[in-house]
C-alpha positions in Angstrom: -8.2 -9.4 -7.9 -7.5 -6.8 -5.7 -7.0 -8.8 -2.3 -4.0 -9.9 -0.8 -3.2 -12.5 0.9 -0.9 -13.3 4.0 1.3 -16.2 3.2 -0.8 -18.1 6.3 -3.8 -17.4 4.1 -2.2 -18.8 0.8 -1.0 -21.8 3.0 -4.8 -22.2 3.6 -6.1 -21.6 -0.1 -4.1 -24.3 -1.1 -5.3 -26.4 1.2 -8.9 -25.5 0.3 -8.2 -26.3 -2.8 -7.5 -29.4 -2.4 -10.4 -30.0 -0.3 -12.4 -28.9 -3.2 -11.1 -31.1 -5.5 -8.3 -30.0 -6.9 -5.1 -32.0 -6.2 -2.0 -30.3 -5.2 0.3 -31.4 -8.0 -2.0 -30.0 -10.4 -1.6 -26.7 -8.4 2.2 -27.1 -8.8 2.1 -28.2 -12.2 0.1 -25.1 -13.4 2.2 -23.0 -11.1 5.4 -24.4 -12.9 3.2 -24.0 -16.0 2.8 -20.6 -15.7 6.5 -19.9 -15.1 7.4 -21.3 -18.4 5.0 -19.6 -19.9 6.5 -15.9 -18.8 9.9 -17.2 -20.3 9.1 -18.5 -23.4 6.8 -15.5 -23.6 9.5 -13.3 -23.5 12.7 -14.9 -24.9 14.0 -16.8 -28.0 14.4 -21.2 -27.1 18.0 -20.4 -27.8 18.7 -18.6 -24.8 20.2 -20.3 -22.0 17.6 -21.3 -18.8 19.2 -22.0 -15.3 16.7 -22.8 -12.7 18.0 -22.4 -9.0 16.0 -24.5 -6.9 15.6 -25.1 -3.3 14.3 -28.1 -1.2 10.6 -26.9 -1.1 7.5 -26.3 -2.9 9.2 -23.3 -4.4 11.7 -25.7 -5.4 9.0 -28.2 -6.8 7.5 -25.4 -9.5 11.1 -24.4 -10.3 11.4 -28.6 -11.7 8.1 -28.5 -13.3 9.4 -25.1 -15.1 12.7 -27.1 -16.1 10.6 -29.8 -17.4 8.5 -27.8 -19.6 10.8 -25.4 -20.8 13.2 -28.3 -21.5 10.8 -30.0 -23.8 10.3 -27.0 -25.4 13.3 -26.7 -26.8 14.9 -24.4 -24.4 18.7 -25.5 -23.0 18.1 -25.9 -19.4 20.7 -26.6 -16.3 19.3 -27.4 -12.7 20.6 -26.3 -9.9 19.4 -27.9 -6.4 20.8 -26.0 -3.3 19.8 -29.1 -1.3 20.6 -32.9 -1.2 18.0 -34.8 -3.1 16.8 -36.7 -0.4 16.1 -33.5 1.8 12.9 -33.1 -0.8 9.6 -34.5 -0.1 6.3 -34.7 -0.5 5.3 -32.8 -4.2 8.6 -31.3 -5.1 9.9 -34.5 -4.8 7.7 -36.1 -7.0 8.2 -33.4 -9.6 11.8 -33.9 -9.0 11.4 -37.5 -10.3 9.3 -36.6 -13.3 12.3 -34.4 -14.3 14.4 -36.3 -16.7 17.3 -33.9 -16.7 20.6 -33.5 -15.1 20.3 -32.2 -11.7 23.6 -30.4 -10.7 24.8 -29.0 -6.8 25.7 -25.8 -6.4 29.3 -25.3 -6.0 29.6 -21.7 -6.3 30.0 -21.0 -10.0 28.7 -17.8 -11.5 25.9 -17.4 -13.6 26.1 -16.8 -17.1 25.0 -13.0 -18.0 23.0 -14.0 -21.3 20.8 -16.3 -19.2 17.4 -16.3 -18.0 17.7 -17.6 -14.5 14.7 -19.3 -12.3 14.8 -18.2 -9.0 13.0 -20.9 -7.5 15.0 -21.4 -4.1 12.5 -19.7 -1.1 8.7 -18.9 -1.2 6.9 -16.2 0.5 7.5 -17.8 4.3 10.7 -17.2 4.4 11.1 -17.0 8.6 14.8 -16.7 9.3 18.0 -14.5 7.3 19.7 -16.1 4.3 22.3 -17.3 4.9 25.2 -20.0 3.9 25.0 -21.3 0.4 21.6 -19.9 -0.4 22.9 -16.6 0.4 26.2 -17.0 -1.6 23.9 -18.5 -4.6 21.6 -14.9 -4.4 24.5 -12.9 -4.6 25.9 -14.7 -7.9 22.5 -14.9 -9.0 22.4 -10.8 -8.2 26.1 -9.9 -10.0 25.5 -12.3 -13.1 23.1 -9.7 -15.2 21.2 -11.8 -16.0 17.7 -11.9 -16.4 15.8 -12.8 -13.5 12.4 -14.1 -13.6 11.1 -14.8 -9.6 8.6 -17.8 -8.7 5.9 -16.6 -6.3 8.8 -14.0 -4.4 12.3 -13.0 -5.0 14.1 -15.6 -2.7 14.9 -13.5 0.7 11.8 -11.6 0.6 9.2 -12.0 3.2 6.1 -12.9 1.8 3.8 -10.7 4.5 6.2 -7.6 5.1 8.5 -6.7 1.8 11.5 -7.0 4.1 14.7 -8.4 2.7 15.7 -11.2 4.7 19.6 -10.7 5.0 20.2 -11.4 1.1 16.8 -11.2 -1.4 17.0 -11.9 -5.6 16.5 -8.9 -7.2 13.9 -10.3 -10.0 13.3 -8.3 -13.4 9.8 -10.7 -13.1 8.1 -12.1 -10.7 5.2 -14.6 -11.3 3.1 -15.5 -8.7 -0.2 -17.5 -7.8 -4.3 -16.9 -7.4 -3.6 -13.4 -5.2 -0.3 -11.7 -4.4 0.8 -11.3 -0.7 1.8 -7.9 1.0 5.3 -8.5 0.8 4.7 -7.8 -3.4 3.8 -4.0 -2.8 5.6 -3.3 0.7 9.2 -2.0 -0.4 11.6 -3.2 -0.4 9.9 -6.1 -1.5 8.0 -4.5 -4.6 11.5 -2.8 -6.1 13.0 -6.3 -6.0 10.1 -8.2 -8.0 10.1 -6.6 -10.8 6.8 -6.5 -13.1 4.8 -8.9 -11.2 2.5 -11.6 -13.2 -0.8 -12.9 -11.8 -1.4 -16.6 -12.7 -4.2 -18.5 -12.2 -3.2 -21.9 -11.2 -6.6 -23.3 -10.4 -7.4 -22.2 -7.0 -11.4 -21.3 -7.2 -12.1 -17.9 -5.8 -14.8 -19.2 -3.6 -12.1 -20.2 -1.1 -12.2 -16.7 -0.2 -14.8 -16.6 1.4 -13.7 -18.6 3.6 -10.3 -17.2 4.0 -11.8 -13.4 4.9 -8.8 -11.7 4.1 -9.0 -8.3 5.2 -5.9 -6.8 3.3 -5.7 -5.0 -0.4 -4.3 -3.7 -2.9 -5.8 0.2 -2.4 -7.8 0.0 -6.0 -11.1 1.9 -6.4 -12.4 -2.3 -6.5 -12.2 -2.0 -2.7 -14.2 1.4 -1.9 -15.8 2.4 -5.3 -19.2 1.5 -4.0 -18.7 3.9 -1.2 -17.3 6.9 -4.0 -19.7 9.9 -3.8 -20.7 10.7 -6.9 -22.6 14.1 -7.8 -26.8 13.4 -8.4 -28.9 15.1 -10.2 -31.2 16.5 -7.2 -28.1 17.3 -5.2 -26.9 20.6 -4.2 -23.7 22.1 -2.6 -25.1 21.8 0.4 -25.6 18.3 0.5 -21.9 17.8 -0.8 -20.7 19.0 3.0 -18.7 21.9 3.8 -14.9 21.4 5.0 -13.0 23.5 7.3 -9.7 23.4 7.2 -7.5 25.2 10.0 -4.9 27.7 8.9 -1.6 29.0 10.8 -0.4 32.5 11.1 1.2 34.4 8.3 3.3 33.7 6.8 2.4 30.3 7.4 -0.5 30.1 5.4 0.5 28.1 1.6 -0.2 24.7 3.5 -3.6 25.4 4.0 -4.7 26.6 1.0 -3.1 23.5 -1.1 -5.2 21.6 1.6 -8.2 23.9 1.3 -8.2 23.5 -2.6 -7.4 19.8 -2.5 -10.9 20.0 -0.7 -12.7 21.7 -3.0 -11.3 20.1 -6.1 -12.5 16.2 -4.3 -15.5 16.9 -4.1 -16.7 18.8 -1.1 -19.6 21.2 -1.8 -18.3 24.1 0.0 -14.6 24.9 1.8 -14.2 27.3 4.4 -10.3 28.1 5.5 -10.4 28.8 9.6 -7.7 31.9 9.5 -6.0 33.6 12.5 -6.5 37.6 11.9 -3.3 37.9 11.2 -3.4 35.5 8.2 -7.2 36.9 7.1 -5.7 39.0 3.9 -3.3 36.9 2.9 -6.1 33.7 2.4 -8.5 35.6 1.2 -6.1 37.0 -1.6 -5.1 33.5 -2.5 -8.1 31.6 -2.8 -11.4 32.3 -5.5 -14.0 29.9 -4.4 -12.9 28.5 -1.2 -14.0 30.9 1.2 -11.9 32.9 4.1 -13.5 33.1 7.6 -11.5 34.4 11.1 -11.2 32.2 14.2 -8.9 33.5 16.1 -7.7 31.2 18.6 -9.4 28.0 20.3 -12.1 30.4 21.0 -12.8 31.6 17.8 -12.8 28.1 16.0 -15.5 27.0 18.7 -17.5 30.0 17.4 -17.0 29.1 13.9 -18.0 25.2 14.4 -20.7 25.9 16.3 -22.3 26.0 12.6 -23.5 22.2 12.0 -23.2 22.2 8.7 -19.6 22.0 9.0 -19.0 18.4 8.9 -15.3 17.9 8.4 -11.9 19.4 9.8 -8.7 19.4 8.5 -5.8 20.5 11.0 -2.1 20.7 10.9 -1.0 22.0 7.3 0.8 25.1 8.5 -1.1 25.1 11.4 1.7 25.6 14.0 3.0 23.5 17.0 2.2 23.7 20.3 -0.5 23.9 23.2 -2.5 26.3 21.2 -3.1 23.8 18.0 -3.7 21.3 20.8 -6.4 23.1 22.2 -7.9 23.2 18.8 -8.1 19.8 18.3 -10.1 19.6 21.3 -12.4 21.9 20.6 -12.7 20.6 16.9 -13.3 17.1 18.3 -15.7 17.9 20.4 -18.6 17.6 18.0 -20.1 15.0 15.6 -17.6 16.0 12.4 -15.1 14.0 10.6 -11.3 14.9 11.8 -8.6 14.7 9.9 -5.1 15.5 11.3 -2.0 15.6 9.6 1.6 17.3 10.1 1.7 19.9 12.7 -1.7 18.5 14.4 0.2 15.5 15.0 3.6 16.8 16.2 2.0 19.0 18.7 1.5 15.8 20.8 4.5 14.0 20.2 5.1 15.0 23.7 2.8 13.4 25.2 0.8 10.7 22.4 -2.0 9.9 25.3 -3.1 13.0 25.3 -4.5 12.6 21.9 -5.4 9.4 22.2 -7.6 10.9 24.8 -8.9 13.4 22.5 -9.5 10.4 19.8 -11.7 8.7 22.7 -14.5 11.0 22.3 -17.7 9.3 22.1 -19.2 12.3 19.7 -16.5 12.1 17.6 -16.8 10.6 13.9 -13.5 7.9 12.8 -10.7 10.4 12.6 -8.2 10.0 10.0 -4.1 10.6 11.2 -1.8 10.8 8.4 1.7 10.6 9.8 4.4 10.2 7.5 7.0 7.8 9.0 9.0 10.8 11.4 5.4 11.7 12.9 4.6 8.0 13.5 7.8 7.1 15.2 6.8 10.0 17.5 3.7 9.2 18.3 3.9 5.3 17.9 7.3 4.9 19.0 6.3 2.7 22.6 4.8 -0.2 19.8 8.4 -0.8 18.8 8.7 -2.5 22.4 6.6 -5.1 21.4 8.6 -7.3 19.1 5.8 -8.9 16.8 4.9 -4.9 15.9 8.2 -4.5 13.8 7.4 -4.0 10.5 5.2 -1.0 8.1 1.8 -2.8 8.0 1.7 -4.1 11.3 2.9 -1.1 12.6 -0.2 0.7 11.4 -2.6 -1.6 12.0 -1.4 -1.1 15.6 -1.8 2.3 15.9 -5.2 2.3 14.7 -6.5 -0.5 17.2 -4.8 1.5 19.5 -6.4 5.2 18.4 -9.5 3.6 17.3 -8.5 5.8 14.2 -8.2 5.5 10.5 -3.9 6.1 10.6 -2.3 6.8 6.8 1.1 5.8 7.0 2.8 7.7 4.5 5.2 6.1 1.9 5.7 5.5 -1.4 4.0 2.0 -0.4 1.2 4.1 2.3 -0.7 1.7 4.5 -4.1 2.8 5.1 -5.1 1.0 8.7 -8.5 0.8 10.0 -8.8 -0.5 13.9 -11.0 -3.8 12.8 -7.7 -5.0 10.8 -8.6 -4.0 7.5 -5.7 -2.7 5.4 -4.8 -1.7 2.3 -1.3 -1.1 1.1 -0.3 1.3 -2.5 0.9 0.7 -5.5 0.7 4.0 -8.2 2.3 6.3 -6.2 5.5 7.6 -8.0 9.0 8.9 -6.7 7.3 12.5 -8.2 5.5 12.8 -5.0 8.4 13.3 -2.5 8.4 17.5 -2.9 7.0 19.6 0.1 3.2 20.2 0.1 1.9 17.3 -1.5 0.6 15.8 1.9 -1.2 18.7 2.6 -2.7 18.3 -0.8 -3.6 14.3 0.6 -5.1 15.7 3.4 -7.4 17.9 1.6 -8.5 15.2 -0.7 -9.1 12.7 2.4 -11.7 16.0 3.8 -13.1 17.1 1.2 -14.4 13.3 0.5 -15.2 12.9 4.5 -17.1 16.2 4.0 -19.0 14.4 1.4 -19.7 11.6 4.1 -18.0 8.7 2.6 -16.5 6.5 5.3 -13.4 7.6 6.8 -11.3 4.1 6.0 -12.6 4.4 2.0 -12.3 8.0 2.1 -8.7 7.4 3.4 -7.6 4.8 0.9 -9.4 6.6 -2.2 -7.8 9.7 -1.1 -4.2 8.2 -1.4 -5.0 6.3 -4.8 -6.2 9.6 -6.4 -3.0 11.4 -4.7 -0.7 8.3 -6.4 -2.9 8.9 -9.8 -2.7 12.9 -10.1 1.3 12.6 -9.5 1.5 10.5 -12.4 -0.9 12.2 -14.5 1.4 15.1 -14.2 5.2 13.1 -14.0 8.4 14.6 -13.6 8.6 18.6 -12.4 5.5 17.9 -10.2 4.8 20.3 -7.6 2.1 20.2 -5.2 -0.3 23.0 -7.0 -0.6 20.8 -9.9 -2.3 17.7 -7.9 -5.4 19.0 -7.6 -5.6 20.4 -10.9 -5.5 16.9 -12.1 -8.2 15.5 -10.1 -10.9 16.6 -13.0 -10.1 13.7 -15.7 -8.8 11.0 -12.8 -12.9 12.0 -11.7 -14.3 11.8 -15.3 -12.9 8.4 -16.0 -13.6 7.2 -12.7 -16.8 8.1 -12.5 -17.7 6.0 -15.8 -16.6 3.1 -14.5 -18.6 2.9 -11.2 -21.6 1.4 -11.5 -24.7 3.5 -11.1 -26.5 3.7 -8.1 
């Protein structure tokens, strides 16, 4: 269940749904259901429950919780942030098949040896919290109490993460058929909590309808497209990376990026060197291999070899017109381009000139990898347009706009391809933020281009195998050790893909 869905889209599988046969209260009723279920799963009937609900569907699930939980055995209180009347439609029928007390809020505080229902907003939240509803999140936030979240912490936005003026912070969430983008985009991901998947009776046919075009970044979404070493290939046919070094002593980028290369996959890695940087490369490396290119000159001489197929530049490469002139010559030819760091600060300047560059009708899908000071330099015009505002459709912009693959670095990356697929992270821990590990990312992302896999899977497998070496390895991390790690994340990838 690795797609997500935009809270349009979960509108419309709900409605599909129902088309199908399934009626809407039983939707609600399982979704309640499954609420229940995560308390009593994880708390004693003696334990206070206080459900907070709000005047819509969110609201209805919150009364079938009480409901169930109530004839349980559990002690429940309601409390409605809304006149009665102001509900319709479902939640107010599952208001009237509630036989409890149903109490207004009136400011009180919540009890700290409670399990409290946040069932006030779902994932469309469209405006700031305010008012009551905001002064209710903020008790709801001092009280220490356990928080368990239906669908979204209230004052989340379902398709962005963003805290809407006030947002629950949840130790749970539980939420229906798919989650939505807002559950991995921070800061929407730190306030859900662990997040439960329910099924609620939604059949997954209804997405084929739907199309959605976003996911979770999970080797479901681009195994099939994983190169995997045959029996009758050679290192030759597992493509041979280039990957552009700076002058000395600005040389320890490359090399985490060259080995990266090596370590993904790529049959053969060849580090581009300046002259001035040819001993120090070739005493640091074994089996990736040292060649000069002195200049824009010198790296047209050394790609005028075909059989390098993929490029890696800006890991120490140095700023300025010459790393520009570089890039030209490196795009120039029918190779996969990946540019990261100083390649993409060296046009922060003036963005159309790469975007001219990009343009290149010989050029294979580059891959940028800005991390968000490198966007905002390049990208910073799309914060004019006020529906661009926000991490995901940020980079989906800037791809249509590069007709690039654009990894938007984060502890929540995007991955953005310019047709509007996406797909957003979730295993990469707080281990990662140390200097060199996104030259190590960029490495991984050319070493699997070298190996021809498609530069939007290649992108998104590169940062899930990035997120999964830094917690292989945990606290201390530094960036030599990523790569090192790639050996048993391989191993147990490669026995679950299916053979081809």
């Amino acid at each position: 269940m690795f797609e997500l869905l935009t809270t349009e889209q979960m509108r419309q599988a709900d409605a599909l749904a129902v088309t199908a046969g399934v009626p809407s209260l039983e939707l609600m009723e399982n979704a309640g259901l499954a609420v229940a279920d995560a308390v009593t799963a994880g708390f004693r009937s003696s334990r206070p429950v206080i459900v907070v609900a709000g005047p819509g569907n969110n609201g209805g699930d919150g009364f079938v919780a009480a409901r169930i939980l109530a004839a349980r055995g559990c002690r429940v209180r309601l409390v409605l942030l809304a006149e009665p009347e102001r509900l319709s439609g479902d939640a107010a029928e599952m208001a009237r098949r509630f036989d409890g007390p149903v109490a207004r809020w009136s400011g009180e505080e919540f009890d700290s040896n409670s399990v409290v229902i946040d069932a006030l907003f779902g994932a469309g939240l469209a405006r700031a919290v305010d008012g009551d509803a905001a002064d209710a999140i903020a008790a709801i936030n001092r009280s220490g109490a356990h928080v368990v979240a239906v669908d979204l912490p209230s004052g989340i936005q379902g398709d962005t993460g963003a805290a809407m003026g006030a947002a629950v912070r949840a130790a749970q969430t539980v939420t229906f058929f798919r989650r939505k983008p807002g559950h991995l985009l921070l800061p929407g991901r730190i306030h859900c909590g662990r997040i439960t998947l329910a099924d609620i009776g939604i059949p997954s046919s209804v997405l084929a309808t739907i199309g959605p075009n976003l996911s979770v970044n999970d080797p479901a979404g681009w195994g099939r497209n994983f190169p995997i070493p045959q029996a009758a290939g050679h290192k030759y046919s597992r493509g041979h990376a280039v990957v552009l070094s700076g002058e000395f002593p600005s040389t320890g980028a490359a090399r985490l990026a060259a080995r990266a290369a090596l370590r993904s996959g790529a049959g053969l890695v060849t580090i581009a060197s300046p002259k001035s940087a040819l001993a120090v490369n070739a005493a640091g490396t074994i089996a990736v291999m040292v060649r000069e290119a002195e200049g824009a000159v010198g790296l047209a001489e050394l790609l005028a070899d075909p059989r390098f197929n993929a490029v890696v530049m800006g890991p120490g490469g140095g700023v300025g017109p010459e790393m520009r002139a570089k890039i030209r010559v490196a795009a120039t030819g029918d190779r996969a381009l990946v540019l990261d760091a100083d390649a993409l600060t060296s046009f922060g300047e003036n963005p159309n000139e790469l975007f001219t560059i990009l343009a290149n009708q010989n050029l294979s899908t580059a891959v940028l990898t800005p991390h968000t000071g490198e966007f905002d330099k390049l990208f910073s015009y799309l914060e004019k347009t006020p529906s661009v505002n926000e991490k995901l459709e940020m980079a989906l912009a800037a791809s249509h706009e590069t007709g690039s693959i654009v990894v938007l670095k984060g502890p929540d990356t995007v991955v953005a391809a310019p047709d509007g697929r996406a797909t957003i992270a979730e295993n990469a821990p707080p281990y990662l933020a140390t200097a060199g590990t996104g030259d190590v990312l960029a490495g991984i992302i050319g070493g699997l281009r070298a190996q021809r896999m498609p530069a939007f899977e290649a992108a998104s497998a590169a940062v899930w195998l990035h997120g999964e070496a830094a917690n292989i390895i945990g606290p201390g991390l530094i960036a030599e050790d990523l790569s090192e790690a790639l050996p048993s994340i391989y191993r147990r990838l490669f026995s679950t893909l299916a053979p081809r």
